[in-house]
KOLKOLMAR-505527 format. One record per residue: residue in three letters; x, y, z of N, C-alpha, C, O in turn. Coordinates in steps of 0.05 Angstrom, whole numbers, plus 5000, padded with zeros to 4 digits. Example, Ala and Ser with C-alpha at 12.3 -4.5 7.8 and 13.67 -1.06 7.14 Angstrom:
2
ALA526448865156524649105156526449345156528549345169SER525749555142527349795143525850015157526850235161
This chain:
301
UNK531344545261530144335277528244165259526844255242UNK528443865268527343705247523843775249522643775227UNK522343835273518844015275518444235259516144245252UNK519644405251520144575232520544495201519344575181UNK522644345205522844285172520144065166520343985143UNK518243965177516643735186514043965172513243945149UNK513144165190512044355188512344475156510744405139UNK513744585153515044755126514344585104512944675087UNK515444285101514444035082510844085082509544135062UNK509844055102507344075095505644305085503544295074UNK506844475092505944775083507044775046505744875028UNK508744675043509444675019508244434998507944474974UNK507744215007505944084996502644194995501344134975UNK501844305010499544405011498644674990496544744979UNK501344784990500845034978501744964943501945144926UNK502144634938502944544911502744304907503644124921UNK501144274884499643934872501643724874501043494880UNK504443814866506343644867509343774864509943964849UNK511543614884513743734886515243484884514043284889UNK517543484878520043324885521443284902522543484910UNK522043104913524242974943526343194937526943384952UNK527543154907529343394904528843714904530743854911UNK526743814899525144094899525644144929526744354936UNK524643914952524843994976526343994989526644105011UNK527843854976530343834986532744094983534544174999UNK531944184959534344434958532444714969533544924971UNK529144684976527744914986528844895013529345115025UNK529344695025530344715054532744655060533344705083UNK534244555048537744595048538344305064540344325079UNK536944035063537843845066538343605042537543645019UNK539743345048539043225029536443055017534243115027UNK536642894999533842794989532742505011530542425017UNK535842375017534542215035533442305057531642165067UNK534342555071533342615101529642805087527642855101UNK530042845060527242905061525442615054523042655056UNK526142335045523942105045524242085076521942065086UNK526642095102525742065123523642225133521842145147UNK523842415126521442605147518642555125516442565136UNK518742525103516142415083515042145106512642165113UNK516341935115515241805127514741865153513141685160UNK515142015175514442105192511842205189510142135205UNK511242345172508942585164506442255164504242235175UNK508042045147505341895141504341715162502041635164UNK506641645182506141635214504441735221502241645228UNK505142005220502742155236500642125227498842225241UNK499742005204497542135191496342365173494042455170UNK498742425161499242585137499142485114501242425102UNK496642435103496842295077498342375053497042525038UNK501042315044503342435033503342175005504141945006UNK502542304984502842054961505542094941506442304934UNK506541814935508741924914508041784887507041554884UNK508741954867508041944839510241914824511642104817UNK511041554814513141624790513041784769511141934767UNK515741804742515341924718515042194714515442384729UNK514042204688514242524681511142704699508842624698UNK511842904710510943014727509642964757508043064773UNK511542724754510542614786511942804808512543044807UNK512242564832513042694853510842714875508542624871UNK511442814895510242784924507643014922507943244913UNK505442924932503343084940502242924970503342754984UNK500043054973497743084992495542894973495142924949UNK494142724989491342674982490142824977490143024992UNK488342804950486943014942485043074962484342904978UNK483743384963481243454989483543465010482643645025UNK485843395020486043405043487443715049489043835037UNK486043775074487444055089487044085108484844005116UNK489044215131489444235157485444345169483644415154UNK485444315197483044395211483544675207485444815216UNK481144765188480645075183478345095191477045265179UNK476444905220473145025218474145315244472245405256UNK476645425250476245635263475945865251475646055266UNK475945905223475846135211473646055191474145845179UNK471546185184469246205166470646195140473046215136UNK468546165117469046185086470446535084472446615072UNK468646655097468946955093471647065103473447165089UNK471547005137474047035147477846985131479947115130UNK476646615118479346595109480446705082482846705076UNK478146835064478347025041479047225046480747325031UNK478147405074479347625084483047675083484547855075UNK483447365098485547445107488047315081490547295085UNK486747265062488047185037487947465031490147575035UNK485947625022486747935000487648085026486848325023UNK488548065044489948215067492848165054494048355043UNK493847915056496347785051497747875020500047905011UNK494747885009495448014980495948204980496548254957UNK496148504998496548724995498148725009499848804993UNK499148695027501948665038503248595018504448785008UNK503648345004505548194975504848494954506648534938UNK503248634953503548854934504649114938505449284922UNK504449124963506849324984509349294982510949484984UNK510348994977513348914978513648835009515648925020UNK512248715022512548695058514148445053513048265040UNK517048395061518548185073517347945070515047945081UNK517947665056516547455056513447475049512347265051UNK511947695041509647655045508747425029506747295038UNK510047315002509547124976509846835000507746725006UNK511746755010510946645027509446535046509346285049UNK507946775063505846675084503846665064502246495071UNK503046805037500346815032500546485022498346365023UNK502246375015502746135003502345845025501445615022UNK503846015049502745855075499845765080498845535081UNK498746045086495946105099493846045074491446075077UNK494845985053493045965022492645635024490445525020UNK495545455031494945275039493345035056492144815053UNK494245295084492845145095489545205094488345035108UNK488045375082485345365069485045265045483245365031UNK486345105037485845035012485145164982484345064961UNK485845444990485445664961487745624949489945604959UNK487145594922489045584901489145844888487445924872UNK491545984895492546174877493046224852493346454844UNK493246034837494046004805492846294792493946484781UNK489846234801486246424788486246634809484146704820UNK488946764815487646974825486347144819487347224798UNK484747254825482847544820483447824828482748014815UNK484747844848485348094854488948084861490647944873UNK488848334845491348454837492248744844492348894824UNK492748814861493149094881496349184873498149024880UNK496949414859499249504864498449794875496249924874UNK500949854884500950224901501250344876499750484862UNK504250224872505450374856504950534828504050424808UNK505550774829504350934810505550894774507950904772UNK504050854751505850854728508550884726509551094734UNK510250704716513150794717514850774732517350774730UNK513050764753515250794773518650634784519250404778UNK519750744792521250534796522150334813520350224826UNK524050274815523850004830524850024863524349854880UNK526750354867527550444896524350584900523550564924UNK522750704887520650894901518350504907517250484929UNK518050304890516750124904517849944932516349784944UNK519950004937521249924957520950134974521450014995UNK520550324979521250534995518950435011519350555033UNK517050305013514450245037516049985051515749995075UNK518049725041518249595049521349715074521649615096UNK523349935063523550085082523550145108524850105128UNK521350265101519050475127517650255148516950345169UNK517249955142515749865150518549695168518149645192UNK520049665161522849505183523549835196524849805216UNK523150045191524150245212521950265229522550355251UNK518750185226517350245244516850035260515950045282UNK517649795244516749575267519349555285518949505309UNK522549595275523549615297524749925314526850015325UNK522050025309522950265317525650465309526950565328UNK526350515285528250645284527650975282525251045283UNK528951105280529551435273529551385241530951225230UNK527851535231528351575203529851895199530152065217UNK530551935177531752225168529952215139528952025126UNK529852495135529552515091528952785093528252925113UNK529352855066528153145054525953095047525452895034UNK523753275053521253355049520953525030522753695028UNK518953545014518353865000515053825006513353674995UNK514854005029511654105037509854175015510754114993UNK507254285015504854314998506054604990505754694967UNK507454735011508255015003511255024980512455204969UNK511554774981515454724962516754854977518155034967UNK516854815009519654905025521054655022519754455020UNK522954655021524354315028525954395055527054625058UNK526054205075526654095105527553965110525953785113UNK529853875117531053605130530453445157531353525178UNK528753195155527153195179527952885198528152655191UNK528152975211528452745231525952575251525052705270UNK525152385246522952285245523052035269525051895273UNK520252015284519851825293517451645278515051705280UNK518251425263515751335239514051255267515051235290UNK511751205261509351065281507650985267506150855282UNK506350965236504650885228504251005186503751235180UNK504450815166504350855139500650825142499450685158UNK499850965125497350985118496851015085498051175070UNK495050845077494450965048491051055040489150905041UNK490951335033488551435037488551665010490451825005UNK486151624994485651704976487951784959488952004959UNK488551614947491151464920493551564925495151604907UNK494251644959496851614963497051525000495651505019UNK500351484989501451395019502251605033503151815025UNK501951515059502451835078504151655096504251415093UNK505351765112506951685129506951865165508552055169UNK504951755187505251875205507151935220507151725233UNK508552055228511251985245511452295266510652525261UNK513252175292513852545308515752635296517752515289UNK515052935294517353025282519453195304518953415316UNK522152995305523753175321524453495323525253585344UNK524053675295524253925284521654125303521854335317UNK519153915296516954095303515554015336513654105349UNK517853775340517053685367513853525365513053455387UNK512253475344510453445347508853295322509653335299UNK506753135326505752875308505253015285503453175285UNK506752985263506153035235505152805216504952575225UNK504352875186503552735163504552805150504053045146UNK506652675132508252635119507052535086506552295087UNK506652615066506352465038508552405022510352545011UNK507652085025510251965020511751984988514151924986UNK510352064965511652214945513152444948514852504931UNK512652624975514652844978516252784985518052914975UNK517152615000519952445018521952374998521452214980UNK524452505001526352464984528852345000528652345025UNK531152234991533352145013533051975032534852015047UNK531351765041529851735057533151585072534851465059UNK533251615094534951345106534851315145533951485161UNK535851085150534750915172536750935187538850905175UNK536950985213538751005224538550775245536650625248UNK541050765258540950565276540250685310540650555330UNK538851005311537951065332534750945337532750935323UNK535450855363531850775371530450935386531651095400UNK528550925385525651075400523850925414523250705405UNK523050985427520350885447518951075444519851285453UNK516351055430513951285427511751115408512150985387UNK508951165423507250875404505551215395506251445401UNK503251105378501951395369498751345394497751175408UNK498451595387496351685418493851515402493651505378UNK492351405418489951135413487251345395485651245380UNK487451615400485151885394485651985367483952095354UNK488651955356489752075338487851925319486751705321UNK488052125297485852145275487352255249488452465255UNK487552205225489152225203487952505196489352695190UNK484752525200482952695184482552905212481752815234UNK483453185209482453335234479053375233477953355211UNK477853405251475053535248474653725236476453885239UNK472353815216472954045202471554245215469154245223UNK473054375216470554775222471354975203473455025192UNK468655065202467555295194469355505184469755605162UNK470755575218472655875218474955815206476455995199UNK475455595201479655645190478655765152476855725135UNK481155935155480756225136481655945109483855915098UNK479855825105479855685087477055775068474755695073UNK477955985039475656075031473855815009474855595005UNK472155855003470555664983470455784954469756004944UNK471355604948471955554911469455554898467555414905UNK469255704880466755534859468155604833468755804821UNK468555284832469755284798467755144779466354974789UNK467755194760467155044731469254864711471054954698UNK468554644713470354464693468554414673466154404676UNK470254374648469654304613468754034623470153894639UNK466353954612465853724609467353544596466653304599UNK469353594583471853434570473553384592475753304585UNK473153394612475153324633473753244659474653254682UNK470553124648469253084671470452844696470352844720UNK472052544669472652394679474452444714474352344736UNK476052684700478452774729477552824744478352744766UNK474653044740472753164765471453004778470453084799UNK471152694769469052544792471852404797471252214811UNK474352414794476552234799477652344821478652194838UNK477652644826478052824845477152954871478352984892UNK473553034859472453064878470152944887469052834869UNK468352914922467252764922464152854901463753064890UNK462552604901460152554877458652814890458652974871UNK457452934912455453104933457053334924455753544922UNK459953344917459953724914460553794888462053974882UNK458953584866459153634843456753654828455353454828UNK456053944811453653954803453654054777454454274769UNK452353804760452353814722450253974712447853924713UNK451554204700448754434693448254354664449354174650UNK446254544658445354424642446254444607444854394587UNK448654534610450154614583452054404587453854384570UNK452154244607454954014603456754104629457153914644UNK457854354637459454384655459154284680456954214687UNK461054254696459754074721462154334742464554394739UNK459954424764460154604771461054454806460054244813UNK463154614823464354414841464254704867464754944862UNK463554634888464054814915467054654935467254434947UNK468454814933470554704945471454814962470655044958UNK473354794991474754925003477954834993478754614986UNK479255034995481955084988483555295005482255485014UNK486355275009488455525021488155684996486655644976UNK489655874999490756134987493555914979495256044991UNK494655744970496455704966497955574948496855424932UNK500255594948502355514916501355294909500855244886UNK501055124928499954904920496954844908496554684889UNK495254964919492454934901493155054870492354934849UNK494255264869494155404840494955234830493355154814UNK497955064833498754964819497954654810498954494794UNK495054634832493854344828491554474802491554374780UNK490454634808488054744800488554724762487054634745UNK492054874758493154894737493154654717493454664693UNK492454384738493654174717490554064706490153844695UNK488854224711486654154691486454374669484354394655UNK488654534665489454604644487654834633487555044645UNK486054794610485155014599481254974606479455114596UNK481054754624477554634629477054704650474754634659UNK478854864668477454944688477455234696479555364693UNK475055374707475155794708473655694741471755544748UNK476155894760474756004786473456174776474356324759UNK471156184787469556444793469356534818468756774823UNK469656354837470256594863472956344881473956124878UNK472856604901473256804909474356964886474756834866UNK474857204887476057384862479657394866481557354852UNK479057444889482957444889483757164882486157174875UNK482656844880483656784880484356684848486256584837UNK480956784841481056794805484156954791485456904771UNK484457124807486557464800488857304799490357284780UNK489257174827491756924829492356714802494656694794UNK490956614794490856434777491056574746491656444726UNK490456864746490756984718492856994713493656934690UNK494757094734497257204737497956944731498456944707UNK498456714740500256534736499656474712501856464701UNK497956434695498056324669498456624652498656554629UNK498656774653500257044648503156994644504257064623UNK504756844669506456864679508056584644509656574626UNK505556384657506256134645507156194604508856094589UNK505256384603504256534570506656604569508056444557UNK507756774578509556894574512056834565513056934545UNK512956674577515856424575514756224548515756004545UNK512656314528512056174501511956424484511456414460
């Protein structure tokens, strides 16, 4: 429709100093004369639309000019620019687009951006940075997801999923969803998710308005308390890991940490990857646990 392509011209002049009759012409799939027609419509209206012969000419906007932005504050419309930027660093559908839109019509020039947000971890590749853009067309149109899991314990599970909500919270992505298996709202980390795929079954299920990523903590769950010591050669990891309040620097350099932890494969084997800088001292069994495995580890050298 010619209000749309009318629309779209101005968003694209706005969001660029200068374009070509031809540039716009092949961005919107008409010819160059039907874009000088709608160029003069725009200046009808009152769209101050200038054209520039020669080398680097071409069609702009009067300089200063931009759509009525007094409904959103200085602050507000920066907000919703580094919003747009993390979506575009997620891989969200068009996002390079709207921020290019909505950049326009506030008059921010992207060229100088400042902030630069990726998820994605070193290396990674190019299906695990897609895997959020994914998850995000199965949850908005509600689909059934499936994938293999490998839990904190390394069971692996084949799970059938109702997605309801991606979250990213302390340097990873989680993925809320019901789980058909357990009948019931699980958290999912989305580095464990292997196979992932989308089915064409739908669901109706929104997530409960109370639900909370973080349970309340108590006291009684048989979750014993850690006190380890890390080498000050590895202090950098220990404030990268745990929070600043349960870490305490004695006075030989070691920085001494109170933690709660399971009994399980998974802590040892987190605990392990600070290598030779870190000694439990309590609980004792779980010090005994950890001898054995690097016993275990010695051994196979």
């Amino acid at each position: 429709m010619q209000i749309d392509r009318l629309i779209q011209i101005v968003f694209l002049l706005l969001s660029r100093e200068t374009i070509t009759a031809k540039q716009l012409a092949e961005e919107l799939g008409v010819s160059a004369r039907t874009i000088y027609r709608d160029i003069n419509i725009l200046s009808v209206a009152g769209i101050p639309v200038t054209s520039q012969k020669g080398y680097r000419g071409g069609l702009s906007l009067l300089q200063g000019f931009s759509l009525d932005k007094s409904y959103f504050t200085r602050e507000e419309q920066s907000n919703l620019i580094q919003a747009l930027q993390i979506l575009k660093s997620s891989h969200y559908p068009d996002a390079d687009k709207t921020l290019n839109k909505v950049a326009g019509l506030f008059s921010h020039h992207l060229q100088s951006q400042w902030l630069e947000i990726d998820f994605s971890y070193w290396g990674s590749p190019e299906t695990e940075r897609n895997r959020i853009t994914a998850l995000e067309r199965a949850l908005v149109n509600k689909y059934v997801i499936t994938f293999t899991y490998f839990n904190s314990e390394l069971t692996i599970t084949r799970q059938a999923v109702e997605p309801l909500k991606l979250v990213f919270k302390s340097h990873a992505w989680y993925l809320v969803a019901y789980s058909r298996l357990r009948q019931d709202i699980r958290t999912y980390k989305m580095s464990r998710i292997r196979e992932l795929q989308i089915t064409d079954q739908l669901f109706d299920r929104e997530l409960p308005k109370d639900f909370s990523l973080t349970p309340s903590f108590r006291e009684e769950l048989d979750a014993p308390l850690f006190l380890l010591h890390f080498s000050k050669k590895i202090a950098y990891k220990v404030y990268d890991e745990f929070p600043e309040k349960d870490i305490k620097p004695l006075d030989d350099g070691t920085l001494e940490v109170r933690f709660r932890y399971q009994l399980s494969e998974w802590t040892f084997l987190y605990l392990l990857s600070f290598g030779e800088y870190v000694e439990i001292l309590e609980p004792a069994e779980a010090r005994a646990m950890l001898k054995e495995k690097a016993h275990a580890i010695f051994s196979k050298y």
